[in-house]
C-alpha positions as CSV (number, residue, x, y, z in Angstrom):
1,X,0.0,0.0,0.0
2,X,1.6,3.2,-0.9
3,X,0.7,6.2,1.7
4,X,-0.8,9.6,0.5
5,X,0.4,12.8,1.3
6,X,-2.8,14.8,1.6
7,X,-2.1,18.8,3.0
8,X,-5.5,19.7,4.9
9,X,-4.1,23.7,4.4
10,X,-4.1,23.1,0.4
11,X,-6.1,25.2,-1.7
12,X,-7.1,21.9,-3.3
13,X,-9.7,19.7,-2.0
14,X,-9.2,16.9,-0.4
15,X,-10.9,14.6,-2.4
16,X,-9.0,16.0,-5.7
17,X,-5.9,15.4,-3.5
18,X,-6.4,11.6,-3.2
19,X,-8.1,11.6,-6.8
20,X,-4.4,13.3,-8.2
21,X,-2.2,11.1,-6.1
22,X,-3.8,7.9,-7.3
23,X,-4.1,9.0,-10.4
24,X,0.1,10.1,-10.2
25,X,0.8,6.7,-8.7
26,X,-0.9,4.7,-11.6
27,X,1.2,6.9,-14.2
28,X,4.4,6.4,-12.4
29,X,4.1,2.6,-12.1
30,X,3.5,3.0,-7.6
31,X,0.3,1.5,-7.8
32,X,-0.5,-1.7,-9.7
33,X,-3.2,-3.5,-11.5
34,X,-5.3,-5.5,-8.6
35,X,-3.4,-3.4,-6.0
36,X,-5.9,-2.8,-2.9
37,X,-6.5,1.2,-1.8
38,X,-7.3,1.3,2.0
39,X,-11.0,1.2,3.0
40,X,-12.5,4.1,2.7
41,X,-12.7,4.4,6.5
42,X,-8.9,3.4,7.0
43,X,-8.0,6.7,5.0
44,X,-10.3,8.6,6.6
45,X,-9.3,7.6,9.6
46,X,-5.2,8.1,9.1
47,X,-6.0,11.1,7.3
48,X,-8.8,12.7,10.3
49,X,-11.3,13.4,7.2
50,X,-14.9,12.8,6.5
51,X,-15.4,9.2,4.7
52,X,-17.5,11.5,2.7
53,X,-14.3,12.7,1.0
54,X,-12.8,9.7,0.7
55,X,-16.1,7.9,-0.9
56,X,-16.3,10.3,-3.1
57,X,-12.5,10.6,-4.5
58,X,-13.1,6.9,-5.2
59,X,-16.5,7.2,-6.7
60,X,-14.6,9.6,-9.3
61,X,-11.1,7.4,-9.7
62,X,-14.2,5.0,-10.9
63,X,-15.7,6.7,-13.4
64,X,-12.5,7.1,-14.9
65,X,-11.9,3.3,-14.5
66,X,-8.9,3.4,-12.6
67,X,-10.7,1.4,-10.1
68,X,-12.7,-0.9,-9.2
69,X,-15.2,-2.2,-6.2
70,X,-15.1,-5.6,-5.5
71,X,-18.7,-5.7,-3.0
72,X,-17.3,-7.1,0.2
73,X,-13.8,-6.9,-0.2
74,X,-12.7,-3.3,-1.1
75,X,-11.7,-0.9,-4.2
76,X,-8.9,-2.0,-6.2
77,X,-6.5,-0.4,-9.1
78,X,-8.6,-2.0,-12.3
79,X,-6.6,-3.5,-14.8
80,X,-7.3,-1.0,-16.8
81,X,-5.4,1.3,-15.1
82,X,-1.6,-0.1,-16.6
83,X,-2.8,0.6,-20.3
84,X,-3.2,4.5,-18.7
85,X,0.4,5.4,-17.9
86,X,1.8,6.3,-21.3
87,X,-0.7,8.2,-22.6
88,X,-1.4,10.0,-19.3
89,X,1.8,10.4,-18.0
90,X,2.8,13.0,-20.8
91,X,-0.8,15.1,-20.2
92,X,0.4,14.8,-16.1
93,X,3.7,16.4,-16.9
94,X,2.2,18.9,-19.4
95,X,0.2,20.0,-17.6
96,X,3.0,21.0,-15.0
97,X,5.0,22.6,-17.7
98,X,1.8,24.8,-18.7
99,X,1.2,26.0,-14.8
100,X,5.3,26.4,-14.6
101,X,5.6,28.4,-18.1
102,X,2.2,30.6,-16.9
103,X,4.5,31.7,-13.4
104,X,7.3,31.9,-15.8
105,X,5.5,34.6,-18.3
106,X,4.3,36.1,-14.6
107,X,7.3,37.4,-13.7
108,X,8.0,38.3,-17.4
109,X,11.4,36.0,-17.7
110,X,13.0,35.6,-21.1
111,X,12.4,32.4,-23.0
112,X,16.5,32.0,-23.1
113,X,16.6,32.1,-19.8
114,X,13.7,29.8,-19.5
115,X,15.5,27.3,-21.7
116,X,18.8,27.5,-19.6
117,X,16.5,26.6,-16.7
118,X,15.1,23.6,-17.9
119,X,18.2,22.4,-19.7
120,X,19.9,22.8,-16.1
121,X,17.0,21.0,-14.2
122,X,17.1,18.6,-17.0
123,X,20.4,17.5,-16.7
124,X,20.0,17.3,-12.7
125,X,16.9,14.9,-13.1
126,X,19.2,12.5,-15.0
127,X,22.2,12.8,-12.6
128,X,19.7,12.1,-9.9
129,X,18.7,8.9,-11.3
């Protein structure tokens, strides 16, 4: 089982929090076809929210087919869910690049400078792994 890391004092709500983190996990290979999530009252509980929340971030990781219910046993990763990483995992990180490139034209930086900042955190990502 692989813990979230939800931040109560987020703008984001909580439920988007657990839908973005499972969906993150799927893309990056963390969680696995068949892989249980906790019950919705275990993360509730862990995480002091309402099961509410919880219910419902699974209700919408559902509809997008990442998971499934499985009556009397629990929610699981679906199957599904591995034939979703390539496809998503480019929208996840453009996505990132948009919100980072909208701060970027913010605070009115150059697009040469821009380069030489991604180049450099490029080249630190690979040394890193």
């Amino acid at each position: 089982m692989v813990p979230l890391k939800l931040q109560p004092s987020s703008p984001i709500p909580m439920y988007l929090q657990i839908v973005e983190q499972v969906r993150h996990g799927i893309v990056a290979g963390v969680w696995k076809a068949d892989e249980e999530l906790p019950s919705v009252r275990a993360m509730a509980g862990q995480h002091l929210i309402n099961p509410n929340t919880v219910a419902r971030a699974y209700l919408e990781l559902e509809r997008e087919g990442l998971v499934s219910k499985k009556r009397g046993t629990g929610t699981y990763i679906s199957p599904q869910a591995a034939g979703w990483r390539p496809e998503h995992g480019s929208r996840i990180v453009a996505a990132l690049l948009d919100q980072a490139l909208s701060k970027a034209m913010e605070f009115s930086l150059p697009a040469g400078q821009l380069r030489s900042l991604f180049e450099e955190r490029l080249k630190r990502a690979r040394k890193e792994r």
